[in-house]
N, C-alpha and C positions, 0 to 999 in steps of 0.2 A: 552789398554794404558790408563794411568792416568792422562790428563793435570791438572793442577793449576794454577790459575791464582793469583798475588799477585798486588796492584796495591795501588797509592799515590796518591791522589787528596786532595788540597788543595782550599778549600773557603772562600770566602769574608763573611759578612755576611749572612746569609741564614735562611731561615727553611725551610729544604725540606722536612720534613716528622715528623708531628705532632702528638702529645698524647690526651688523650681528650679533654685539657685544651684548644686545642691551641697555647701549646707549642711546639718546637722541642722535639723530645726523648732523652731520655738520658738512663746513665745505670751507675754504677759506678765500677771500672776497676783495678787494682792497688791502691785500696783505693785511687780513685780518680773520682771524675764526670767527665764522656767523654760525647760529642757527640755521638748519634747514628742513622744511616738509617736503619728502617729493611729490613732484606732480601725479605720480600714480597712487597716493595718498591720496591728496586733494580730490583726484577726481573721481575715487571711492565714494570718498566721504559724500560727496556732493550728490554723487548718479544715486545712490543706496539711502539717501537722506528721506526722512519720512514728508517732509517741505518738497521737495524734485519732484515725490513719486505722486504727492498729492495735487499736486498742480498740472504737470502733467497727464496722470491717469493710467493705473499699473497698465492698462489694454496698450499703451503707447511706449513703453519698457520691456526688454528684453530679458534676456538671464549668463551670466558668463560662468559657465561650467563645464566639468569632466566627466559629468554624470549624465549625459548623453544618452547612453543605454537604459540609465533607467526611467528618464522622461519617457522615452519613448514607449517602454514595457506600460507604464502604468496608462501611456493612451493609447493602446493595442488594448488591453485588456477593456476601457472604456468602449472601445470601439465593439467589445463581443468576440474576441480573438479569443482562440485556445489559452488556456496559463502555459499547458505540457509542453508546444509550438513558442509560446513567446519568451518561455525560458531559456530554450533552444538557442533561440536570433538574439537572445540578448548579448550575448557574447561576443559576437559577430559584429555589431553595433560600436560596437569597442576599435573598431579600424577608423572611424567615420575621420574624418579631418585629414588625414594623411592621403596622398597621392595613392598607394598602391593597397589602402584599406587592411591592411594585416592586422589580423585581428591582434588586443594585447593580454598578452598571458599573463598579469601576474594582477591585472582583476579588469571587471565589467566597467574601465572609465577608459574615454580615450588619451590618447599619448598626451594632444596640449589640449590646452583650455581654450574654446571657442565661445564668442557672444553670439548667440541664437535670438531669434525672432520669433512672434509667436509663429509667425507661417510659414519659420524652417520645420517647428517639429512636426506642424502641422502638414506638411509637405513629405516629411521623412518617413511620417507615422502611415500617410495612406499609402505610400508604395509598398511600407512592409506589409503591410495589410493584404496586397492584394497579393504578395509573395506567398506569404501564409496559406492565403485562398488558393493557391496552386498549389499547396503541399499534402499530401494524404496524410501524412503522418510524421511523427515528429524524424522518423530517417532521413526524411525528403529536405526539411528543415539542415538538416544537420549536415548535406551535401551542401548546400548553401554558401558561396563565397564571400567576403567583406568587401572588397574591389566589386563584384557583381552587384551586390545590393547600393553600395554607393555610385557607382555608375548610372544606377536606374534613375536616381534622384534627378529632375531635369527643372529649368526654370527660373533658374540663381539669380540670372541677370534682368529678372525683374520682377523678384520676389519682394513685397513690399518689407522696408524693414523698419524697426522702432529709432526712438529720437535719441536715444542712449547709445546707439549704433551709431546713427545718421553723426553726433558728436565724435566722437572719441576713436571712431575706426573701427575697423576688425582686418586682419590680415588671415587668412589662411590656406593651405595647400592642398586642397581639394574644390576640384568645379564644381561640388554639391554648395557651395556657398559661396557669394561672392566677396571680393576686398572689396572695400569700404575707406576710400578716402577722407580722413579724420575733419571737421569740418570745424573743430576747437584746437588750437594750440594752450598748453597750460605751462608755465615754468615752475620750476621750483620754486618755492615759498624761500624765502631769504632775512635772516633779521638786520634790519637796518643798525643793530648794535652789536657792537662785539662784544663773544659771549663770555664768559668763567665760566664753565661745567662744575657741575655741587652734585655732591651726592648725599643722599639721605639712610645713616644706619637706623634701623628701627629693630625690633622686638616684639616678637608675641608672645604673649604672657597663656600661663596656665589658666583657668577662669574658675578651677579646683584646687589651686594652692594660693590660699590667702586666709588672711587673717591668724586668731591661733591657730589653725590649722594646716599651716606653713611647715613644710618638713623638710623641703626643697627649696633651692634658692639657684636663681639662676632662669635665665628666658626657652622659652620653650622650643623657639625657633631665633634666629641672628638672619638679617642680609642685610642689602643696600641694593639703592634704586639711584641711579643717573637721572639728572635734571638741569634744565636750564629757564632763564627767563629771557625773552625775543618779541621783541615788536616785529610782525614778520611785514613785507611786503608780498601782496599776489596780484598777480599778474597772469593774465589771460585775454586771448583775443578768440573773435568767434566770428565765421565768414558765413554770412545769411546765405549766402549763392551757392556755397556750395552745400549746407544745410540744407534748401530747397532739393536740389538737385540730387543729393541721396534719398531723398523722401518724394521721391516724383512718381513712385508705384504705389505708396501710402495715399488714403483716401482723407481729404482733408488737410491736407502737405502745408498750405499756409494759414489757416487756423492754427495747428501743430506750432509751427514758425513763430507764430504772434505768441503761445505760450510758452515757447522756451526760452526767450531771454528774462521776461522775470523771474522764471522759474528758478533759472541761475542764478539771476543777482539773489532772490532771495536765500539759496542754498548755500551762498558763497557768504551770504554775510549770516545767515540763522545757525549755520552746522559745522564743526567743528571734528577734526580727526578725531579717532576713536581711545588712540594710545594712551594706554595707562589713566583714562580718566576716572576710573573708581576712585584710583591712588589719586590723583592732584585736584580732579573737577575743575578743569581748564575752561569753560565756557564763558568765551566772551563774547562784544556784539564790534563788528572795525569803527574805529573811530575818525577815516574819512572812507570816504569811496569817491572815484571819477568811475564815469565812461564817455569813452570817444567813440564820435559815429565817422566814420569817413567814406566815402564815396572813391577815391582812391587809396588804394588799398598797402597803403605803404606802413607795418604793421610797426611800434614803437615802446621798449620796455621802457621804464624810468628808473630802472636796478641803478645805475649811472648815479640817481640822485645820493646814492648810500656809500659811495666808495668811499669816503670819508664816514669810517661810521660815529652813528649820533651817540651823543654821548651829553653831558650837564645837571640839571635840575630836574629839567621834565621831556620825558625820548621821548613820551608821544606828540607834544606841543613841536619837538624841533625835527621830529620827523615829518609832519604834515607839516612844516617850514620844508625843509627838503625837497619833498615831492613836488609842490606848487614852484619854488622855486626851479625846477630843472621843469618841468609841465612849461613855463612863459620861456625860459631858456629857448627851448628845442624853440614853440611856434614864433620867437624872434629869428633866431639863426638857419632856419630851416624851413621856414613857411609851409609846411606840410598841410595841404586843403583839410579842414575839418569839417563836417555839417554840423555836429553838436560833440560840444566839450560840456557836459555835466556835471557841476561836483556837488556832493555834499560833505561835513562834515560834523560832528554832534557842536552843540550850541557851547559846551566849554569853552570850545577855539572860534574866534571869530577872525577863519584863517579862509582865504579865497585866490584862485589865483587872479590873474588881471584880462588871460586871456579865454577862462568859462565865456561860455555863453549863456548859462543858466548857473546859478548858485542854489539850490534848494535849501528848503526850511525845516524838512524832512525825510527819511529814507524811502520814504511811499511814496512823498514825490518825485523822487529820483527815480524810481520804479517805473513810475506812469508816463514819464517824461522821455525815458529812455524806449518804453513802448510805442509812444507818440513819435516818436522820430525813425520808425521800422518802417521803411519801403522794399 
């Protein structure tokens, strides 16, 4: 099964997701500058959301870090390991991800960043363990190779792994862990309007120079902060089969399954990027959502709907025009099998397209509806 998820979120001023400048991102669209989130924003946001984590269940989530070494040191020492010996291997631990394990000199974290399972470290942890238990002393340790100890590591390829995994992938170049074919596609977040970039100069003022006792004049600090406003569209597809199929050593695989697509929807519509939200408090809730169920898996963005960007009175009323309208386009022109076409949108718009199968009255129904339809 194919779900898709298509979604309207419209914001105030914002920058949630910056280029090196310090600006928001952008991209240009229909020969036109849009607003952009990239998808490895979004799917931050979403996988680290306190909604994902609580629905899912942290035992079912992973961790994606550098700090490899020192997970490991602090469940050596849980285990009853030497400190003198686990200080040693720490170092060494530092090769883990690379082909030929070299250790990295210039600190205790490996070269790239890998997403772990609980039962990689739990796996990495008892071979050092038993390394250790063969060493007298911390010399013995210290002969020790990085390539040797990651070698030992055996199991990869049906080591159960988390749902956060089982989505989004893992690549990497060592057989102490396996690749992970991504079982979510996410595209860039895109604004259906073309934007004007603003910037905001501001001021920080002294909070001891005032009133009569003003001696100084002038702000204590000057910048400015880049900003735009974007109704974005998002778009995401996510393939149950092969979700299943990464999580087929995991205990519980389709219970799992059954809770990660609300999981999503809920995260997708509850949480919002992180960027600069002290500064703006961008949090909004979309003001429509679809999802398609398809059985063939023929996978379909609606960015199309926006090339013409929206523009008028009201961008959110003529964007959810937009989207519905290219949504009955495509299944006229193209007849693409659907099982369930879902939408909802908040009650301001009494906007539907012609070819839902279901229209909901609520986003909780869309929720349960779209659970309802998981085979």
């Amino acid at each position: 099964m194919l779900y898709e998820f298509h979604m309207l979120k419209n914001y105030p001023p914002t920058n949630l997701n910056r280029d090196d400048t310090g600006a928001p991102k952008t991209c240009m669209f229909g020969n036109a500058t849009r607003g952009r989130v990239s998808s490895q924003c979004l799917k931050r946001a979403w996988r680290r959301s306190d909604i994902f984590r609580a629905e899912i269940g942290e035992e079912n989530l992973g961790i994606r870090t550098r700090q490899l070494p020192g997970l490991i040191s602090e469940k050596l020492l849980e285990m009853g390991a030497d400190k003198e010996k686990v200080d040693a291997l720490e170092p060494k631990i530092s090769g883990f991800g690379n082909k030929d394990g070299k250790e990295n000199k210039k600190g205790n974290y490996t070269a790239q960043v890998v997403f772990y399972a609980p039962d990689d470290i739990e796996a990495v942890a008892t071979i050092m363990k038993n390394f250790l238990d063969n060493c007298a002393t911390k010399k013995d340790v210290d002969k020790l190779k990085g390539k040797e100890l990651q070698d030992a590591i055996k199991g990869a390829d049906v080591r159960p792994i988390t749902v956060d995994i089982a989505l989004f992938g893992r690549m990497v170049t060592s057989d102490a862990f396996r690749d992970v074919d991504a079982a979510m596609q996410v595209a860039h977040a895109i604004s259906t309007n073309k934007i004007l970039m603003e910037s905001d100069y501001f001021t920080a003022m002294d909070d001891m120079l005032a009133g009569d006792s003003m001696d100084e004049r002038g702000a204590a600090m000057i910048d400015d902060i880049d900003y735009n406003s974007s109704c974005y569209y998002i778009y995401a597809s996510l393939d149950t089969d092969i979700l299943r199929e990464n999580l087929k050593y995991s205990p519980d695989a389709d219970q799992i399954v059954r809770k990660t697509v609300p999981a999503l929807l809920k995260a997708m519509a509850f949480t919002n990027p992180s960027g600069k939200q002290n500064s703006f408090a961008g949090h909004v809730l979309p003001s429509a959502v679809m999802v398609e169920c398809k059985s063939k898996k023929i996978p379909t963005s609606l960015a199309n709907a926006f090339v013409q960007p929206v523009g008028g009175k009201d961008l959110v009323k003529e964007s959810i025009q937009s989207m519905m309208a290219e949504t009955d386009m495509l299944a006229r022109d193209f007849q693409i099998p659907v099982d369930e076409r879902i939408w909802f949108c908040v009650d301001k718009y009494d906007i539907h397209p012609e070819s839902a199968t279901k229209c909901c009255k609520s986003f909780s129904e869309l929720v349960d509806s779209a659970v309802e339809s998981l085979k």
